[in-house]
C-alpha positions as CSV (number, residue, x, y, z in Angstrom):
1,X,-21.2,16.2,-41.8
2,X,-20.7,17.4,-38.2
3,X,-23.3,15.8,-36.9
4,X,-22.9,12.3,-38.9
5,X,-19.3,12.4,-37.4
6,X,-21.3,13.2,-33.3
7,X,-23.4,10.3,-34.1
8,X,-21.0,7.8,-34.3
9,X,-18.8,9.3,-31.5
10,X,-22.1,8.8,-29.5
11,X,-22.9,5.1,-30.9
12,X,-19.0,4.5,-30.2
13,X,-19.5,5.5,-26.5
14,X,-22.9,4.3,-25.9
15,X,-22.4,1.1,-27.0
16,X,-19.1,0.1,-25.2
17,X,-17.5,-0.8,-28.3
18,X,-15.1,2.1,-27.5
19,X,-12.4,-0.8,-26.2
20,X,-11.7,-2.2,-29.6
21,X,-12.4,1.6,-31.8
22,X,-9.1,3.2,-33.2
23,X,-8.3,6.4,-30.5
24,X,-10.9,9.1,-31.0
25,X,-9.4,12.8,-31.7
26,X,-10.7,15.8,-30.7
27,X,-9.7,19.4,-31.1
28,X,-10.1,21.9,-28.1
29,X,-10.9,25.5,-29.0
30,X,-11.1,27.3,-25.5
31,X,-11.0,26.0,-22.0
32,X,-12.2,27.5,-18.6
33,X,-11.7,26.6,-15.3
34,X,-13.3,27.1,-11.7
35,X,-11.6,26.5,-8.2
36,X,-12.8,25.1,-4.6
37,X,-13.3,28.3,-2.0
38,X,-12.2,28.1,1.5
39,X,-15.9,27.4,2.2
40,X,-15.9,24.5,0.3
41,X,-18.1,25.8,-2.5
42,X,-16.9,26.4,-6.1
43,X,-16.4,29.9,-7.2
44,X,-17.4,30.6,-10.5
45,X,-16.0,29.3,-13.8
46,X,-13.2,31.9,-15.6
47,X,-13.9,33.6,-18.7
48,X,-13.2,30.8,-21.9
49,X,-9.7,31.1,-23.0
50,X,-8.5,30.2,-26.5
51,X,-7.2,26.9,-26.4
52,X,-5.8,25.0,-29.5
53,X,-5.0,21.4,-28.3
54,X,-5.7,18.2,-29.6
55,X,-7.4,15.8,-27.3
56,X,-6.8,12.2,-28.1
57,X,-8.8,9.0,-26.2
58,X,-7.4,5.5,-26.7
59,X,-9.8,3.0,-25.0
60,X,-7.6,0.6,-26.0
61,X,-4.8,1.8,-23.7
62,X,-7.5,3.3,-21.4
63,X,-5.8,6.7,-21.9
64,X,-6.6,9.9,-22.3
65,X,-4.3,12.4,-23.6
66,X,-4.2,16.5,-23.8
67,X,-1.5,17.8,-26.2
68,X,-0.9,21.3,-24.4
69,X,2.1,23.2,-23.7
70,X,2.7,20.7,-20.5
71,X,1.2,17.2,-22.1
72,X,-1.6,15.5,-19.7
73,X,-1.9,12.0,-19.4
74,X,-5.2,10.2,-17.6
75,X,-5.1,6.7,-17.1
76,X,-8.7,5.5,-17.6
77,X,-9.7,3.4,-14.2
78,X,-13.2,2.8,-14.4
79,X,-15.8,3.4,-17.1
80,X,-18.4,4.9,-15.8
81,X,-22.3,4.3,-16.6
82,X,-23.2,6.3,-20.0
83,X,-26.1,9.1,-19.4
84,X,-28.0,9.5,-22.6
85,X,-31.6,11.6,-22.5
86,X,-32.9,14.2,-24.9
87,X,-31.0,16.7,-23.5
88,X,-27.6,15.7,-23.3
89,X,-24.8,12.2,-23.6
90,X,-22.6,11.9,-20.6
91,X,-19.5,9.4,-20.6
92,X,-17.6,9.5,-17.4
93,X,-14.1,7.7,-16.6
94,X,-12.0,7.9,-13.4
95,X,-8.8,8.6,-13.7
96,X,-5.2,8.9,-12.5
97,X,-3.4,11.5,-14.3
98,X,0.2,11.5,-14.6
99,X,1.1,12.9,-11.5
100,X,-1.0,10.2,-9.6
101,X,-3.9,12.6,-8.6
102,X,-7.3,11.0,-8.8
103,X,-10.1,13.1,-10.9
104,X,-13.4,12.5,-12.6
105,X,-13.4,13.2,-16.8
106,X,-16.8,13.2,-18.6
107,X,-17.4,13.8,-21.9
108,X,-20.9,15.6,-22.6
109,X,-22.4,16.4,-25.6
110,X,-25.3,18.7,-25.3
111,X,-28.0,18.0,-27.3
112,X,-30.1,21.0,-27.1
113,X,-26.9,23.2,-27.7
114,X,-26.7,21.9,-31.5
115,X,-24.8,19.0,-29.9
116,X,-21.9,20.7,-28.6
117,X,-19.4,18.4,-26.6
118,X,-17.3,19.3,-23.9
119,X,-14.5,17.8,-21.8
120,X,-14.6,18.2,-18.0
121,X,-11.7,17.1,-15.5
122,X,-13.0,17.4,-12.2
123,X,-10.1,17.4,-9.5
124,X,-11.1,17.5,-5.7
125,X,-9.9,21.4,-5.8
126,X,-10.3,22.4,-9.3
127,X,-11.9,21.6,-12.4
128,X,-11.5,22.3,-16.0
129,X,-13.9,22.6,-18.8
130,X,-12.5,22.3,-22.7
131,X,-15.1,23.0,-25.9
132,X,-14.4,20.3,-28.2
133,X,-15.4,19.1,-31.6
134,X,-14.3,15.6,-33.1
135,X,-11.4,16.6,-35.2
């Protein structure tokens, strides 16, 4: 059931019918994040932290939306061009979250992982990885 519900997350995605789709919901299970060194490099990503918060995408208001103790908004810019191999689906937006920073989001399901999906917000200094699964 899982993956008939991936399939059409990835046929909503990949085939830019997204804009008039009802908001897609997922549910985030843990999140990690990983910071910018002095150097300019990335140290490395933190240890996965349980994290139970829903995830909502509304193409039709170009938003994205995380439901967690301090609720994130993303204003979808720009839809990036979809990635989709044998190995994984990538769906990238720019944003403008709701403090009026600027950061990347992709959405990538990895396909050799028994199609696990994952959210990444990429900031300039920091970046954010959430496990999700369409709720």
């Amino acid at each position: 059931m899982k993956s008939i519900q991936l399939l059409v997350v990835c046929l909503f995605l990949s085939f830019g019918s997204l804009a008039s789709a009802q908001p897609i919901r997922f549910q985030a299970s843990s999140v990690s994040f990983a910071d910018k060194k002095d150097d300019g490099t990335w140290n490395e990503w933190s240890d996965f932290t349980d994290a139970n918060v829903l995830i909502t995408l509304d193409a039709k208001k170009d938003l994205i939306s995380i439901n967690s103790s301090e609720i994130q908004s993303f204003k979808i810019k720009a839809y990036g061009d979809i990635t989709d191999n044998d190995e994984v689906n990538i769906v990238p937006f720019e944003c403008v979250d709701n403090k009026f920073s600027k950061c990347n989001i992709l959405i990538i399901t990895k396909k050799k992982e028994n199609n696990r999906i994952q959210l990444y917000i990429n900031y300039n200094e920091v970046k954010f990885v959430y496990n999700i699964y369409v709720k």
